[in-house]
N, C-alpha and C positions, 0 to 999 in steps of 0.2 A: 504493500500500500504506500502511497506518498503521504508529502507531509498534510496537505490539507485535508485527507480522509483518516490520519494517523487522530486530526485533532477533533473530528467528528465524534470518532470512536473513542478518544477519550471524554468528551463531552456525555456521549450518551453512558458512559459508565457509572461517572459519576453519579448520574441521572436513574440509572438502574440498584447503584448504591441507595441514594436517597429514598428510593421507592422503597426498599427492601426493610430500612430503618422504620419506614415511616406505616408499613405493616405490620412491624411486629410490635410498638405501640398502640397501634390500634387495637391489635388482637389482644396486648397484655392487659387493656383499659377495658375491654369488650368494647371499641366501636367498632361502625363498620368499616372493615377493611376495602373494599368493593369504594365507598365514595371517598375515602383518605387516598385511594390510589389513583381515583381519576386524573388531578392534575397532572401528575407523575406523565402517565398517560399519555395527557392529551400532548405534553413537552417531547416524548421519545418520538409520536406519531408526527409530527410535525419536522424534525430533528430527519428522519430518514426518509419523509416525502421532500422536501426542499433541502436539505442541507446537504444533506447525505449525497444526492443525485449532483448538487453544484460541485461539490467538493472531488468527486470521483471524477466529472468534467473537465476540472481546472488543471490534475494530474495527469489528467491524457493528454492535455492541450497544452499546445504551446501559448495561447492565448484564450481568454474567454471576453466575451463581450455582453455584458447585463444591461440592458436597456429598460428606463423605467417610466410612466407616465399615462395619462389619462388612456390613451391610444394603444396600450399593451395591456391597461388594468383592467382588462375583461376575459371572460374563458372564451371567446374567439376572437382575435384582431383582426382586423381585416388581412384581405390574403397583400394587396396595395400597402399596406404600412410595412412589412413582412419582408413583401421584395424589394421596398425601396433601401430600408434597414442592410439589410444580406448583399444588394448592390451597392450601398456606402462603404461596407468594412471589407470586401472582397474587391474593388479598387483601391483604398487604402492601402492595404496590402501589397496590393498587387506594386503600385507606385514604391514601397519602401523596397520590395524585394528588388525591380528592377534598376531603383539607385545604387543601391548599396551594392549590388554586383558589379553595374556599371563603374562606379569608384572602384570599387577593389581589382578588379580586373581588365578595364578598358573593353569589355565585349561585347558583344551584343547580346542580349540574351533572349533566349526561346521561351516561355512561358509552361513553368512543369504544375501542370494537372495539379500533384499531391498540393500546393499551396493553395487552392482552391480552399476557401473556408466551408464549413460543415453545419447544417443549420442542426442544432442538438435538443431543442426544442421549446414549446412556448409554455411556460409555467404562469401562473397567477399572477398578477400583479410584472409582470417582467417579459422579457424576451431574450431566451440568450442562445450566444453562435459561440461556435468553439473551432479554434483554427491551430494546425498542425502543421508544422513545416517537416517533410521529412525531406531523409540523408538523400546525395545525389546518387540517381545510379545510370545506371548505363544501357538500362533497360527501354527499347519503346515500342510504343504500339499502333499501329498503321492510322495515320491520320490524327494522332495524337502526339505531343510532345514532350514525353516525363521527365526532362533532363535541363539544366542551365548549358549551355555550350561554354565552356572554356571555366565554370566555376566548380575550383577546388572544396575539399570537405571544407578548407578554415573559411577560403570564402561563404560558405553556404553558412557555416555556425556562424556567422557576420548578419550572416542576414535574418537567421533562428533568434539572433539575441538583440538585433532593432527591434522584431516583431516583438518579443518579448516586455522590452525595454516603454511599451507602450502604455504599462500596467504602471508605470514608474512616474508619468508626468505630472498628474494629476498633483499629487505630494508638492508642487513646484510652483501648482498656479492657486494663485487669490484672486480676490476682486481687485487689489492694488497693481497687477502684474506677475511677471515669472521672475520666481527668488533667481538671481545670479548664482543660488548652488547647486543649480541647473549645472552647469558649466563642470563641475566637478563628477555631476552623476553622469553627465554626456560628453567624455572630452573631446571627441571630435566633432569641430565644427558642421562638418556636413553633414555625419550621421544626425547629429543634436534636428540640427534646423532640417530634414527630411520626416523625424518624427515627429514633432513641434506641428510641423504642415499638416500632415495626416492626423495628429493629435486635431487640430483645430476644425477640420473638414468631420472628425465624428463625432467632436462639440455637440450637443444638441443646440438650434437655434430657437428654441422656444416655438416654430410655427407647426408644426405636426404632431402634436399631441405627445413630444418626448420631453421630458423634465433634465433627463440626468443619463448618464453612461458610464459605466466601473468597467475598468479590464483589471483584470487577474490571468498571473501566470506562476508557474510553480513555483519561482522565486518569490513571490507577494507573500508577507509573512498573512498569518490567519487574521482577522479580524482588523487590519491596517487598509482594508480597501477604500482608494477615495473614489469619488465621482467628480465627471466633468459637467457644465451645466451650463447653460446661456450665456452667464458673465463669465466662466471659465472661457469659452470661444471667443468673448470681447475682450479678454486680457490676453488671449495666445496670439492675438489677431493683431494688438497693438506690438506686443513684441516681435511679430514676424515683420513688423513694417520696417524695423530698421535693426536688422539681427546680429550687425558686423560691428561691434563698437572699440576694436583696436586700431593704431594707426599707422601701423605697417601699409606700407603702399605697391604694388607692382604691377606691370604688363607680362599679358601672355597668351600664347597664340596656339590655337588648339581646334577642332572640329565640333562643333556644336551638334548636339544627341540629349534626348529626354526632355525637351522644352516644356516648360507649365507655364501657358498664358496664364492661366487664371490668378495663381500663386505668384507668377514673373521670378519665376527660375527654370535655367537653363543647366546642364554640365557642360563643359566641353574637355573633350579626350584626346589625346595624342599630345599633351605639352610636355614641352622637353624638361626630361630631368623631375618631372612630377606627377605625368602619369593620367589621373582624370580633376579637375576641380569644381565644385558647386559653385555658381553663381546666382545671384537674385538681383535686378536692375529693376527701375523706376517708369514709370510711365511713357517719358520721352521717347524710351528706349523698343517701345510696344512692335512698332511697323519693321524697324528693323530685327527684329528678333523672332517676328513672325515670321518672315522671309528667308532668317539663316541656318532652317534644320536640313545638315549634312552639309552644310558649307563651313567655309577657314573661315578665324576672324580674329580679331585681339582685343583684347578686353583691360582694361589699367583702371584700377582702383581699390581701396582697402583694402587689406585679405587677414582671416583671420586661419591659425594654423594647429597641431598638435605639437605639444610642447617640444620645441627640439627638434620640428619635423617638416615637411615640407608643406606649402601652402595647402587647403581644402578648400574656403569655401570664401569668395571674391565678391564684395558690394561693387560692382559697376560705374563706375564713373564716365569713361568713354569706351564706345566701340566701335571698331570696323570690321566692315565686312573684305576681307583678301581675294576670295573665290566666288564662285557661283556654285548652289548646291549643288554638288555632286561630278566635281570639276576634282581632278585629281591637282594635288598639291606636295609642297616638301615645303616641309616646316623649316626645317631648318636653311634655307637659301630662300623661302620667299617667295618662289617662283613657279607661275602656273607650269 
């Protein structure tokens, strides 16, 4: 068993302790045994329809997702709340895995089946999905694709422990903003700000009848789970506005791959001597940026880095565009 059904199990012990004390008082007093034990009772029964079933979820899962609110608090939600929910956290998803490969690897990656989130089912008052990221293998199946192309086991646990790392943010954000000890639980700037993004996109926004959102993953100690909630998405939302606040400065010229208008982040891959870097630019930046997936371009402005380590994740201050998408180039000489 893992640790969250280790602590069910001791919950409902004690819980069968109590009862047993609390019987043989009754019998030694002549009450009734039968209504002294109801509460007992009603506490285990509850304990092994809801507790018991999340707990054994969260220890299969690499991630769980609890969803709470007017719009779930019924014994049927609409089947529309259901799939919109299931299509929010299964592109979430999808977007971190395909960064964090991206960064790690510079490749392109294929979309493997197994990260497909798992809808595990709709309980009372809640809705919850439970997502597993399994090992790479080498295995496929005609018309399907169960593999990352070019990503190693470390790359893959890279990506196992952003998805994970999802259950962690919450601890970070208030109504005031995100504590800076952020920065410690997330040291890499790219990873940090790719979670952070998908963090705030499963925010609830208050209009669909969702209040609140808890991820839990095996690492979440028992009973520490927070929730994100309307003003948690209006504090992650002001901090993604301006995410890079060191003042280190540089240019650097690389191939643009993974663009998010929405977000206004870009990567771009093949920079010399560092491999892939996250960027985020500003409004101005929109037309041009729409224009440059699969094109050269150079990009100079603040960049923020892993202690001691090469640059990851670059605020935007000017850009050009070198190439036309999908115009072979060499980076290093410049020239089409």
């Amino acid at each position: 068993m893992g640790a969250w059904t280790n602590a069910v199990e001791r919950k409902a012990a004690i819980i069968h302790s109590q009862l047993a004390i609390a019987r043989t008082l009754a019998l030694a007093n002549h009450a009734n045994a039968d209504e002294i034990s109801e509460p007992y009772l009603v506490l285990l029964r509850k304990l092994y329809a809801e507790e018991f079933p999340f707990a054994q979820l969260v220890d299969s899962s690499d991630l769980v997702a609890r969803f709470r609110g007017p719009a779930v608090d019924i014994h049927d939600p609409t089947v529309s709340i259901v799939i919109s929910l299931f299509s929010d956290l299964r592109e979430q998803i999808r977007s971190i895995a395909k960064s964090i490969v991206g960064l790690a690897s510079d490749k392109h990656m294929l979309w493997p089946a197994q990260l497909d989130p798992h809808l595990s089912g709709v309980a009372h008052g809640s809705l919850l999905v439970g997502v597993s990221v399994s090992p790479p293998s080498s295995d496929t199946v005609k018309g399907h694709q169960y593999e990352i192309e070019g990503a190693s086991q470390q790359v893959f646990e890279s990506v196992r422990s952003a998805v994970r790392s999802l259950s962690q943010v919450a601890h970070y954000v208030s109504d005031g903003g995100v504590s800076e000890a952020i920065r410690e639980a997330f040291p890499d700037p790219a990873v940090r700000d790719t979670v952070l993004v998908a963090a705030r996109r499963l925010a609830p926004s208050g209009r669909r009848g969702i209040d609140s959102v808890s991820f839990s993953s095996p690492e979440t100690e028992f009973n520490r789970v927070e929730s994100l909630t309307p003003r948690s998405r209006s504090a992650l939302a002001q901090a993604l506005a301006s995410p890079v606040k060191v003042s280190t400065s540089g240019t650097f010229l690389g191939l643009v791959r993974e663009v998010d208008l929405d977000a206004r982040r870009f990567e771009i891959r093949g920079v010399s001597g560092v491999g892939a870097i996250r960027c985020v630019y500003g409004p101005m930046h929109d037309q041009m940026v729409r224009a440059a997936l699969d094109a050269k371009i150079r990009v100079s402005g603040r960049y923020d880095k892993l202690e001691g380590q090469r640059p990851r994740f670059v605020a935007v201050d000017t850009l050009e565009m070198l190439s036309n998408p999908g115009e072979q180039f060499n980076l290093l000489s410049g020239k089409v």
